[in-house]
PAFI-77183 format. One line per field, with one value per residue (C-alpha): residue number from 1; residue in one letter; chain; x, y, z. Coordinates in steps of 0.2 Angstrom, whole numbers. Example, Ala and Ser with C-alpha at 12.3 -4.5 7.8 and 13.67 -1.06 7.14 Angstrom:
BEGIN
k 1/2
r A/S
c A/A
c1 62/68
c2 -22/-5
c3 39/36
//
This chain:
BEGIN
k 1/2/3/4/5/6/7/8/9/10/11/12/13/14/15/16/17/18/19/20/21/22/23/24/25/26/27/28/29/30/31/32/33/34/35/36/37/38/39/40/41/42/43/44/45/46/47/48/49/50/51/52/53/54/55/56/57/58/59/60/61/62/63/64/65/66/67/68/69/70/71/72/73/74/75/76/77/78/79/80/81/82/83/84/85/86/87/88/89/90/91/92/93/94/95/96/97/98/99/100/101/102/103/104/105/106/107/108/109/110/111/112/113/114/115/116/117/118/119/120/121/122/123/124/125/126/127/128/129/130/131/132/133/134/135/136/137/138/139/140/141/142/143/144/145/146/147/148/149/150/151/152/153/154/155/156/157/158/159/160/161/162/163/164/165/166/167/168/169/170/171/172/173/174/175/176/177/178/179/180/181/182/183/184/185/186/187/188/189/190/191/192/193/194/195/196/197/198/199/200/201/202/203/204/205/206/207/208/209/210/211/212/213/214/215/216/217/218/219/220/221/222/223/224/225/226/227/228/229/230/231/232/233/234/235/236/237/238/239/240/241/242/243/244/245/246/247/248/249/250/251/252/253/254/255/256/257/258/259/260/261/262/263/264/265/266/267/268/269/270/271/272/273/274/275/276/277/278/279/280/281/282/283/284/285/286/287/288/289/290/291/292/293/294/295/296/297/298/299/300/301/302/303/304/305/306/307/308/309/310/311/312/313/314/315/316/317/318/319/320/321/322/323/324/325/326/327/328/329/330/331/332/333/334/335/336/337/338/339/340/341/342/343/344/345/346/347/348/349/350/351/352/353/354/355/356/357/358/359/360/361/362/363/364/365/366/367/368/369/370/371/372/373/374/375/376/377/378/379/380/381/382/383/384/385/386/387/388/389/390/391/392/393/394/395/396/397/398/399/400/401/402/403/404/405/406/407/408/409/410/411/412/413/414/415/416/417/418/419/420/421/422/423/424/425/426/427/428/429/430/431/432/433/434/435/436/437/438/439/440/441/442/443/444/445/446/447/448/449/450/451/452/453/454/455/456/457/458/459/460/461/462/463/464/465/466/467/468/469/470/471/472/473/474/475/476/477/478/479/480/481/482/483/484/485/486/487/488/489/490/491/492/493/494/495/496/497/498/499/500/501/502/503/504/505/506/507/508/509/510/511/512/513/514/515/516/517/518/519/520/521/522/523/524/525/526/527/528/529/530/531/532/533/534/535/536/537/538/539/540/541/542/543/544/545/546/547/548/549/550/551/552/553/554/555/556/557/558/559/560/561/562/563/564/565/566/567/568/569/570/571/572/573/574/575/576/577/578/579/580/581/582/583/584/585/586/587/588/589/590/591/592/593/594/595/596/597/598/599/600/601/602/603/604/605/606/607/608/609/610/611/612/613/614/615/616/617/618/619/620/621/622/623/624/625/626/627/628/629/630/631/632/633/634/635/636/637/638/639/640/641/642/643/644/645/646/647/648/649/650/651/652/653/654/655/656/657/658/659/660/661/662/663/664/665/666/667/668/669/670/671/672/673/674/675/676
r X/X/X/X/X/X/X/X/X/X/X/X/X/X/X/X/X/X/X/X/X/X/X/X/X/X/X/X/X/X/X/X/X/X/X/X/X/X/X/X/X/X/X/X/X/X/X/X/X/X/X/X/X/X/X/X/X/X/X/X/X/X/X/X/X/X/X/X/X/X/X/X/X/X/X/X/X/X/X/X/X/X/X/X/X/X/X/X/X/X/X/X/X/X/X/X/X/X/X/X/X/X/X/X/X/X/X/X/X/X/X/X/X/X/X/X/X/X/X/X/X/X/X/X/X/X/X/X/X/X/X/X/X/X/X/X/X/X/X/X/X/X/X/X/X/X/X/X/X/X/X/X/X/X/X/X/X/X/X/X/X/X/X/X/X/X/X/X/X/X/X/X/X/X/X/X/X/X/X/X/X/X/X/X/X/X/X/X/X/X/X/X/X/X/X/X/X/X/X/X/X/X/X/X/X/X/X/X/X/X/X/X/X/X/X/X/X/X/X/X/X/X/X/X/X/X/X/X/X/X/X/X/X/X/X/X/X/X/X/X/X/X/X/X/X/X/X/X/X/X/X/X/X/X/X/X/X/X/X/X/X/X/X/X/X/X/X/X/X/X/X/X/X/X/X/X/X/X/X/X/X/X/X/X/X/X/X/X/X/X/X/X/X/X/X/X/X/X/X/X/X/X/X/X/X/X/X/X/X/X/X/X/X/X/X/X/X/X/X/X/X/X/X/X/X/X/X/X/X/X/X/X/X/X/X/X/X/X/X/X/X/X/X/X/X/X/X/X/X/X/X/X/X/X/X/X/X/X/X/X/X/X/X/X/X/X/X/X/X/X/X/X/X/X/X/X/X/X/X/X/X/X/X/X/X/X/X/X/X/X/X/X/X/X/X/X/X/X/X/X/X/X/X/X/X/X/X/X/X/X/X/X/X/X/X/X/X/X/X/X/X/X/X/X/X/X/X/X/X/X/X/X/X/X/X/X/X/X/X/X/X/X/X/X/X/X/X/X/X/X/X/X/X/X/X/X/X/X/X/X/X/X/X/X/X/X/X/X/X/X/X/X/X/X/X/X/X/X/X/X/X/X/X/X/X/X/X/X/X/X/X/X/X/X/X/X/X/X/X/X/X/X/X/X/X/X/X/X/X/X/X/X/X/X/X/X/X/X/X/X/X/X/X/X/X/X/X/X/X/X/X/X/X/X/X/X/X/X/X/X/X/X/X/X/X/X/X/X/X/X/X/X/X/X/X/X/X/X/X/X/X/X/X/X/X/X/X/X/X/X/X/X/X/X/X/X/X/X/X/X/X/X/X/X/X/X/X/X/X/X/X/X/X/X/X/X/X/X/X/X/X/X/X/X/X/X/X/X/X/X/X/X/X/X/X/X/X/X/X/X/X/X/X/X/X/X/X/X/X/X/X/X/X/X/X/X/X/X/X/X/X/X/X/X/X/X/X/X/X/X/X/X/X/X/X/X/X/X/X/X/X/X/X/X/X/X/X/X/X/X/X/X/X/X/X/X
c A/A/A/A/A/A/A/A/A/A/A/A/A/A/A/A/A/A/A/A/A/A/A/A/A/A/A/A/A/A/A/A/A/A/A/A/A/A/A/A/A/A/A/A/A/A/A/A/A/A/A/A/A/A/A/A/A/A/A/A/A/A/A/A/A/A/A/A/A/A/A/A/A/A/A/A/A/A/A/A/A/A/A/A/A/A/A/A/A/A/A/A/A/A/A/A/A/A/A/A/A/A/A/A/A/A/A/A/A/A/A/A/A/A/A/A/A/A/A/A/A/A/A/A/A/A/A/A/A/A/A/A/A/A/A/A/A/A/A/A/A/A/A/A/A/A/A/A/A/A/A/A/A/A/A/A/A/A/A/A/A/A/A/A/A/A/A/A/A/A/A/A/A/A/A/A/A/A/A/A/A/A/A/A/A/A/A/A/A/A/A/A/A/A/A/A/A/A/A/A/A/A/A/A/A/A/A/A/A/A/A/A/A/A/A/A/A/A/A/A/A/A/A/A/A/A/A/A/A/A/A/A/A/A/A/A/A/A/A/A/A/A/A/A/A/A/A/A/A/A/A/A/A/A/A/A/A/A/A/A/A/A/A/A/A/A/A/A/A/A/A/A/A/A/A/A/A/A/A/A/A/A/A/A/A/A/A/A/A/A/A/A/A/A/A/A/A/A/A/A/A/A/A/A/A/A/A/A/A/A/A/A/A/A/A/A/A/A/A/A/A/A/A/A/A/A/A/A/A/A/A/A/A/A/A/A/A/A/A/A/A/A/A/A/A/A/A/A/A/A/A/A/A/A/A/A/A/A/A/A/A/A/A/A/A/A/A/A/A/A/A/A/A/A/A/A/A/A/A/A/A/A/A/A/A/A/A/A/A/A/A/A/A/A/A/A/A/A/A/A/A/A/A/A/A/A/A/A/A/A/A/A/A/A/A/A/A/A/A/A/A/A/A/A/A/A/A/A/A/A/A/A/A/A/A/A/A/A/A/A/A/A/A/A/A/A/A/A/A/A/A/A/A/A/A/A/A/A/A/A/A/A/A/A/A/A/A/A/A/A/A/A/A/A/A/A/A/A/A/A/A/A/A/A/A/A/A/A/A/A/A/A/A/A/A/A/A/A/A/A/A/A/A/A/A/A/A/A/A/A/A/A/A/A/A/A/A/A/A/A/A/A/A/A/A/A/A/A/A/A/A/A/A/A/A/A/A/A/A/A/A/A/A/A/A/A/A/A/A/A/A/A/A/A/A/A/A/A/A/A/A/A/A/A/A/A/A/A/A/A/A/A/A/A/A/A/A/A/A/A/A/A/A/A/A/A/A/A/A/A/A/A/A/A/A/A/A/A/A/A/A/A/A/A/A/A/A/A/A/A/A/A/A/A/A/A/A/A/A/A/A/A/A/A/A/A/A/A/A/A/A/A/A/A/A/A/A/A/A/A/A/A/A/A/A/A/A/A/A/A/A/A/A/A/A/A/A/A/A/A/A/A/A/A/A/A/A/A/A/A/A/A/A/A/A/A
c1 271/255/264/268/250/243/252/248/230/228/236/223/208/214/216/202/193/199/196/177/179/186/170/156/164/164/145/141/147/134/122/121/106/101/111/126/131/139/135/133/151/159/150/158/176/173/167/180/192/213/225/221/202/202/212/204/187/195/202/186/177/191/189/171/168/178/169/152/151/154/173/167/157/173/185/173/170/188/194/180/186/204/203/190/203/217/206/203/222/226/211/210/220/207/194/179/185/174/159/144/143/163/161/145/154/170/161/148/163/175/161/154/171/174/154/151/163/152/135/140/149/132/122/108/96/93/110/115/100/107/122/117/105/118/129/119/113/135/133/120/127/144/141/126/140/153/139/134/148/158/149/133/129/130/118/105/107/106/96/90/109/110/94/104/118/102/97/114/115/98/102/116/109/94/102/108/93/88/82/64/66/69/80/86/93/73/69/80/74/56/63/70/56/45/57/58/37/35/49/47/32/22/30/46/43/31/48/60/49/48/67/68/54/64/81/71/65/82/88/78/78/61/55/42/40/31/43/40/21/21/32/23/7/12/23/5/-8/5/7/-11/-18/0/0/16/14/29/15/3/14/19/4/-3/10/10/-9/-4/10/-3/-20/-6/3/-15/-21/-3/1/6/25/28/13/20/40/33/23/36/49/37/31/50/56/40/46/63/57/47/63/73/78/70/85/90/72/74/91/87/72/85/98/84/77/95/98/82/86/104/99/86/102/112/97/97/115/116/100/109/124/116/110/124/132/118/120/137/132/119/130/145/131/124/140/155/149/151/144/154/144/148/158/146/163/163/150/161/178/170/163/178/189/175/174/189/204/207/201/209/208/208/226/216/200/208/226/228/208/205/200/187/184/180/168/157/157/151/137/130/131/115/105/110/107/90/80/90/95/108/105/115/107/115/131/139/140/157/160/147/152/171/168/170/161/148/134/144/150/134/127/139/138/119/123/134/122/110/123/127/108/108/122/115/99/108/119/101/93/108/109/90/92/108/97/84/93/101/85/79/96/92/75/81/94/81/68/82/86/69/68/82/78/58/56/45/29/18/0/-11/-29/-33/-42/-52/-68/-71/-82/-78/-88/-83/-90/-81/-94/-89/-90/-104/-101/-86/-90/-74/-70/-53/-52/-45/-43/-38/-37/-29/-20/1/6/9/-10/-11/-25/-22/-33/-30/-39/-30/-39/-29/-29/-42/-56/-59/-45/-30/-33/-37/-24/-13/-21/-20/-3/1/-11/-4/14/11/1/15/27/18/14/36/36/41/35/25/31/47/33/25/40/47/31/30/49/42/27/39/49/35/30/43/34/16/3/7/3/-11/-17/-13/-25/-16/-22/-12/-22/-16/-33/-23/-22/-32/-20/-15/-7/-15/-6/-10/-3/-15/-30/-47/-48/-55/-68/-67/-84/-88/-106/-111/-94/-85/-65/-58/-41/-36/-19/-12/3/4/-2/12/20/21/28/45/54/61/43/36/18/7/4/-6/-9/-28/-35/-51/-63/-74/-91/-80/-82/-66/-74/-60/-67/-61/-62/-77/-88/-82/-66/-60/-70/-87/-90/-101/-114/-105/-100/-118/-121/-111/-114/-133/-129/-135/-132/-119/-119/-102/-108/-126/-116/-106/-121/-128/-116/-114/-133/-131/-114/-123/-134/-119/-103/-116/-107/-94/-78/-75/-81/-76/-78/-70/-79/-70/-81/-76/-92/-96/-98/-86/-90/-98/-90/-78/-85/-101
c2 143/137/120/118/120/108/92/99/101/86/77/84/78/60/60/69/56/41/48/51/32/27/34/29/9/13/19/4/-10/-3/-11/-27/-40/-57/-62/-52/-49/-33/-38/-17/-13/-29/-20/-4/-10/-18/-2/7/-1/-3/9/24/22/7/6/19/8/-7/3/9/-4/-13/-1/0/-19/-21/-8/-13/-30/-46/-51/-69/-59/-42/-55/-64/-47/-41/-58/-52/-35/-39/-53/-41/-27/-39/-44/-27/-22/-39/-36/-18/-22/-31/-26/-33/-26/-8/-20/-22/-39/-41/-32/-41/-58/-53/-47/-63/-78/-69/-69/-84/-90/-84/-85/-102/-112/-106/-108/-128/-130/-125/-137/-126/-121/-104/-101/-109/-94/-79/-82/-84/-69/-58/-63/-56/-41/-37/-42/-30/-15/-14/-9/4/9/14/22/33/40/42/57/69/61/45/48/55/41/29/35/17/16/33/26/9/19/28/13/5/22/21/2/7/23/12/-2/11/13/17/7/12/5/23/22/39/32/27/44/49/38/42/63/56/45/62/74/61/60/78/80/67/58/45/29/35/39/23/15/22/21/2/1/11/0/-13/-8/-2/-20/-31/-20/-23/-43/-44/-54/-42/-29/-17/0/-5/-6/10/21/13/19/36/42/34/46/59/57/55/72/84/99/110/114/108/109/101/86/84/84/69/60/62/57/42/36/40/30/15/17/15/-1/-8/-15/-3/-4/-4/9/20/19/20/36/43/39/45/62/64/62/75/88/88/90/105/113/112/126/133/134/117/116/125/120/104/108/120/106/94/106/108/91/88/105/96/80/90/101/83/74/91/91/73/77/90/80/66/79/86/71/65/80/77/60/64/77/66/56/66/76/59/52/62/49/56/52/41/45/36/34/20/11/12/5/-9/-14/-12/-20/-38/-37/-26/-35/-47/-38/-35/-17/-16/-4/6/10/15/21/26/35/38/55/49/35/44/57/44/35/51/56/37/41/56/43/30/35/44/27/14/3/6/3/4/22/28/27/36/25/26/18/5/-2/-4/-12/-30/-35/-20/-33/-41/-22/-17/-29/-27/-7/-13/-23/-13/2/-9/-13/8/13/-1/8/25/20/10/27/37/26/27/46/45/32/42/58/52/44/60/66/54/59/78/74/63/77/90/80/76/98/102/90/97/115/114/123/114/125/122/117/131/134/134/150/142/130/119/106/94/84/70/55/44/38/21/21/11/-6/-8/-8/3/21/22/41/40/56/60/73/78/91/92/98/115/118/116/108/97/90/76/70/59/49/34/31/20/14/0/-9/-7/13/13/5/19/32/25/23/41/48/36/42/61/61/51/63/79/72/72/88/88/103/100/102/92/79/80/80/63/56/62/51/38/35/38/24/12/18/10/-9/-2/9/19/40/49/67/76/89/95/109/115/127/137/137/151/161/155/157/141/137/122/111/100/87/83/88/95/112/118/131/144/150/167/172/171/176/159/159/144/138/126/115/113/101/81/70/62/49/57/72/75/67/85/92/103/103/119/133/144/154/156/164/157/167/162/156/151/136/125/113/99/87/72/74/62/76/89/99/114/112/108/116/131/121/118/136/140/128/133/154/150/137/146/130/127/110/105/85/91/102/87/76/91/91/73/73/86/80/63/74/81/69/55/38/31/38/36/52/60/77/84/101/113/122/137/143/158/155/144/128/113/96/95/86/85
c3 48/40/34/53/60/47/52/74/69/60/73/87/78/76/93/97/88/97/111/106/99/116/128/114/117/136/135/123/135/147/135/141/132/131/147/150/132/125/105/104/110/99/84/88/89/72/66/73/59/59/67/80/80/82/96/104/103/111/125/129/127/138/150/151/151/165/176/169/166/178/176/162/152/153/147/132/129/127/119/104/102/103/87/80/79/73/60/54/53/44/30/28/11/3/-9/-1/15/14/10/25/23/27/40/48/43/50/67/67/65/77/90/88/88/109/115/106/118/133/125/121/136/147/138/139/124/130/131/112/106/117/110/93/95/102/88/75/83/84/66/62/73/64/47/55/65/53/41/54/59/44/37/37/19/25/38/27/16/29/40/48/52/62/73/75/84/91/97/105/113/123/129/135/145/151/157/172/184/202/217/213/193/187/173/169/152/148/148/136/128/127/124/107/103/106/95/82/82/82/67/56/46/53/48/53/69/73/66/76/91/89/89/103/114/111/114/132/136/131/142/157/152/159/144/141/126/135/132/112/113/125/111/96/103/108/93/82/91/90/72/67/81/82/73/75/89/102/119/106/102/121/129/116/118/137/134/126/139/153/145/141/160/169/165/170/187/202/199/181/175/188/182/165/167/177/165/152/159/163/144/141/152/144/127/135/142/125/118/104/95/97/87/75/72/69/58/47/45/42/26/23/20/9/0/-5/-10/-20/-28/-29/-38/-50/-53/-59/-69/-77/-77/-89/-100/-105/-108/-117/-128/-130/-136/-149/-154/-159/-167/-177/-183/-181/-196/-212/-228/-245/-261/-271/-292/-302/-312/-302/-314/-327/-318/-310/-325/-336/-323/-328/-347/-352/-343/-355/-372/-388/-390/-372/-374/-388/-376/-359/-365/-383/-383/-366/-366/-381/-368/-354/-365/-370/-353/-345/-358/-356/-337/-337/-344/-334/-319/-322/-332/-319/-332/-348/-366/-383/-387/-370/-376/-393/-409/-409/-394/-395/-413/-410/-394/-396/-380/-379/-375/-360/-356/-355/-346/-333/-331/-328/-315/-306/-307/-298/-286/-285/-282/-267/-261/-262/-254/-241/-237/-238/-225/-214/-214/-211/-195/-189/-190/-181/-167/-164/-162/-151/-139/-141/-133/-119/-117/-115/-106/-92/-94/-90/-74/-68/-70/-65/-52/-36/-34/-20/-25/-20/-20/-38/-41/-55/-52/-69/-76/-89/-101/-111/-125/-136/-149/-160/-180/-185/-184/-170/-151/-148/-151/-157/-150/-131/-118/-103/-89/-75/-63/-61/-46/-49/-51/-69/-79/-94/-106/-119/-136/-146/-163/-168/-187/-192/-181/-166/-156/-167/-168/-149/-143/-153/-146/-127/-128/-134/-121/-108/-112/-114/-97/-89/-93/-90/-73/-71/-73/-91/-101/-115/-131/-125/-121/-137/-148/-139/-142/-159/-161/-153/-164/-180/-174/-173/-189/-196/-195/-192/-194/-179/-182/-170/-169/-153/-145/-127/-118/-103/-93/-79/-65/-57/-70/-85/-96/-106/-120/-136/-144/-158/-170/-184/-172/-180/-175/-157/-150/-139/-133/-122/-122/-141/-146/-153/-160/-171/-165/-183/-186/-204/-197/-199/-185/-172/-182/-199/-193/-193/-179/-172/-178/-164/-162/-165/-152/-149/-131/-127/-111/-104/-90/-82/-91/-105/-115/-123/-135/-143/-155/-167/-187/-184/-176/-189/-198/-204/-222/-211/-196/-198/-192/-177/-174/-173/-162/-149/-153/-148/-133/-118/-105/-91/-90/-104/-103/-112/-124/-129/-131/-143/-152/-156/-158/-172/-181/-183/-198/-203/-204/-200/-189/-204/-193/-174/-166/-149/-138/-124/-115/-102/-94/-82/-71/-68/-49/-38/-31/-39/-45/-57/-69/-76
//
């Protein structure tokens, strides 16, 4: 029974369908612009495609043109659609044939090809640009069209083609008016100008609000743009004064349509306000439920393309993992039989020899025995000599100088190799690596979750120098900080190796980077691993390693986590109480590709001090000094505790390095800038 219904149920929506297809082209020929054209209803029948649908568009716009239109401008109209239809039943084969710009060209050269007979035979300017002008607004309309109504996901990702049918729509309704100039379609118009104001952002509604306007006055053919300055000024001081409130938004916007109505002549201020108010009250009367339904599918719609963007990001990372994976296990490089040596070299000396028969047949095992003592030796000094090889061996060879100078040369030729195959492990590991952390960094972008960014609980102060060695005008330490969006604090001091531009640049870059993906939403010891690999690849033809000093701090919370490649050691400080927080792993670049940085979770209150500093200011082997420092410090301001403490260190580690401190400070009492 179930195989019965299908094919009956199918077939009702597809004429359901046309039938919709059939009144939308009726409704559109009502649209009539640039003198007596219907470029919207054209657009639709091209729209409409091959087959039922679009048969069902040319019958209503058939219909509709005739009951709408003057009987030349019904018949030019129909003589478009009808060639526009053919068209699309002739080249819905092709390729290119789902493409807008078929569509638009198809649409614009079938038109052109009716109206452009009329507009040379009037001989009249204005009529040659009408026509041209109505046969690129048909042009423009079809491929909006067909993107807005083929589905809810085309819509979201096209939304200016939903507010061209929008558009269309509204020409069409307020083209109909009364004796008085009151066009009921105009009001309509100004209730969805309103509900697109009071939903959407500003630009989009000021937008919207323009195409609307001037869908309003093409349709009058007054030559005026008075409906698009009307709506443009009215959905602007709605956006920038509305709160969400609906009587709110309604009674600005009526504000606006009033204060723009007054300074107009008797007849049109008066339609327009009454139009206006009309369009007001309607919104008014609309059910909340309509609202809210709206507003639901409209976080609906941002809530799945947020799940679609997550799904391909998750997407990408498995197949990147796939990838690295068949990277780092595909390959499997065999080592090489140094025995090898041996054959190559007897294959160049022996091949011709004398006692060639007695060496590798008649006394191979004694052969073999004296080849594999000389190989220990051979392959431990790098290069063969008589005393490697048993005296047997070398005094009844005839050729043991030749034999042995080819054995030398192809061990060279085998320690190439094993380098080359060492290298190529190395390379292939490290790429791998370098997929594993794209795969990762994709993983975590698609599972963070999106926090709101509340009040931060936590007031802070920073304060910050960067002092040059002596000699060089720049530092070659650099730092950085900044909130994420999920009220969280970072820190950043990075030293470059060496001193002045070359070392800054380094450190820039790595501060740059790591900042630019924390701000993603990447975690950080994703971030600081990729950066790690990153700085090892450009090891490989400079100088490129850094020390890493990140602190992510909660300011909800104040519980935050420190992480350090390389970094001289930081400071917590509470009242006189002051705790040591060291590293004993490389700096990023020398590290490890895969090497994660080192962790450690620290909680700050408030009145607490976080002190970062560069091996310049001092180390784990000479900080005491600076650990009494900041036990007797009893200030508040963090920028005077850094300049103290470059003060002292310049007794201690004097200026021969670059030197640089970072101070967080949380106060005791809120309020107050943020840094010092």
């Amino acid at each position: 029974m179930n195989k019965l219904h299908v094919p009956r149920r199918e077939a009702v929506g597809r004429i359901l369908v046309c039938i919709l297809r059939a009144l939308l082209g009726a409704l559109l020929s009502g649209a009539q612009v640039l003198g007596g054209y219907a470029p919207f209803a054209v657009g639709a029948v091209g729209a409409a495609g091959p087959g039922w649908e679009g048969l069902g568009a040319l019958v209503g716009v058939g219909l509709g043109a005739l009951a709408l239109l003057d009987f030349p401008h019904a018949l030019r109209t129909m003589a478009c659609c009808v060639l526009i239809f053919t068209a699309n039943n002739a080249f819905c084969e092709l390729k290119a044939y789902k493409k807008p710009w078929f569509l638009s060209t198809m649409t614009a050269g079938l038109m052109l090809t009716v109206e452009a007979i009329y507009a040379i035979r009037s001989g009249s300017l204005a009529a040659a640009a009408y026509c041209v002008a109505a046969t690129a607004l048909a042009a423009l309309f079809a491929p909006c069209c067909r993107l807005a109504l083929e589905s809810e996901d085309a819509r979201r990702e096209h939304p200016a083609a939903a507010l061209m049918l929008l558009t269309g729509i509204l020409t069409a309704l307020g083209a109909a008016q009364f004796e008085s100039g009151l066009a009921p379609g105009r009001a309509v118009a100004v209730l969805a100008v309103l509900f697109i104001a009071f939903d959407r952002d500003m630009a989009s509604s000021l937008a919207s609000a323009l195409c609307i306007g001037l869908a309003m006055d093409i349709s009058t053919a007054r030559g005026e743009f008075l409906h698009a300055a009307c709506y443009g000024f009215a959905a602007l001081l709605t956006g920038f004064l509305r709160q969400k409130s609906r009587l709110r938004a309604a009674g600005i916007f009526a504000l606006a349509v009033t204060l723009f109505s007054l300074p107009l002549g008797l007849e049109s201020g008066t339609t327009l306000l009454c139009e206006g108010l009309a369009g007001t009250l309607m919104f008014l009367l609309l059910p909340s439920r309509a609202l809210r339904s709206v507003h639901a599918a409209t976080e609906d719609a941002a809530e799945a393309r947020e799940d679609s963007i997550r799904g391909r990001l998750r997407e990408s990372a498995e197949a990147i993992k796939e990838l690295y994976e068949g990277v780092a296990n595909g390959v499997e490089t065999k080592e090489e039989n140094p025995a090898i040596i041996f054959d190559r070299a007897a294959e160049a000396v022996c091949r011709d020899c004398a006692l060639r028969e007695t060496c590798w047949e008649l006394e191979y095992r004694r052969t073999f025995n004296a080849m594999s003592e000389a190989a220990g030796a051979l392959l431990e000094n790098g290069e063969g000599s008589a005393g490697d090889f048993p005296q047997f061996f070398s005094e009844r060879c005839v050729r043991f100088t030749s034999f042995l100078a080819a054995v030398n040369s192809e061990l060279r030729a085998f320690r190439l190799r094993r380098q080359y195959r060492v290298r190529l492990r190395d390379a292939n590991a490290r790429s791998a690596a370098q997929y594993a952390q794209l795969s990762e960094l994709l993983r975590q972008a698609a599972e963070r979750p999106v926090e709101a960014a509340g009040t931060a609980l936590l007031d802070y102060r920073i304060g910050l120098k960067l002092r040059p060695k002596n000699g060089e005008l720049i530092s070659g330490d650099s730092a950085e900080s900044f909130e994420t969006g999920g009220g969280e604090l970072c820190l950043l001091l990075s030293d470059g190796m060496g001193s002045g531009e070359d070392a800054r640049r380094e450190s820039s870059f790595a501060v740059h980077l790591i900042e630019r993906l924390l701000r993603a939403g990447i975690d950080a010891p994703p971030t600081l691993r990729t950066i790690n690999s990153a700085l090892s690849l450009r090891a490989e033809y400079s100088d490129s390693f850094v020390t890493v000093d990140l602190l992510t701090l909660s300011l909800k919370s104040g519980e935050g986590e420190l992480y350090k490649y390389g970094a001289a050691p930081s400071y917590v400080k509470r009242g006189r109480r002051v705790h040591r927080v060291g590293c004993a792993c490389l700096p990023a670049g020398l590290a490890d590709g895969a090497a994660p940085p080192e962790q450690t979770h620290i909680r700050l209150e408030a009145g607490s001090f976080l002190v970062m500093v560069t091996d310049g200011v001092a180390d784990a082997t000479d900080d005491e000094w600076l650990r009494t420092l900041l036990a007797e410090w009893e200030g508040e301001n963090p920028q005077m505790l850094v300049s103290s403490i470059l003060a002292d260190s310049y007794a201690h580690k004097g200026t021969a390095d670059d030197a640089g401190v970072m101070v967080l400070y949380l106060p005791e009492r809120g309020g107050g800038a943020k840094e010092a």
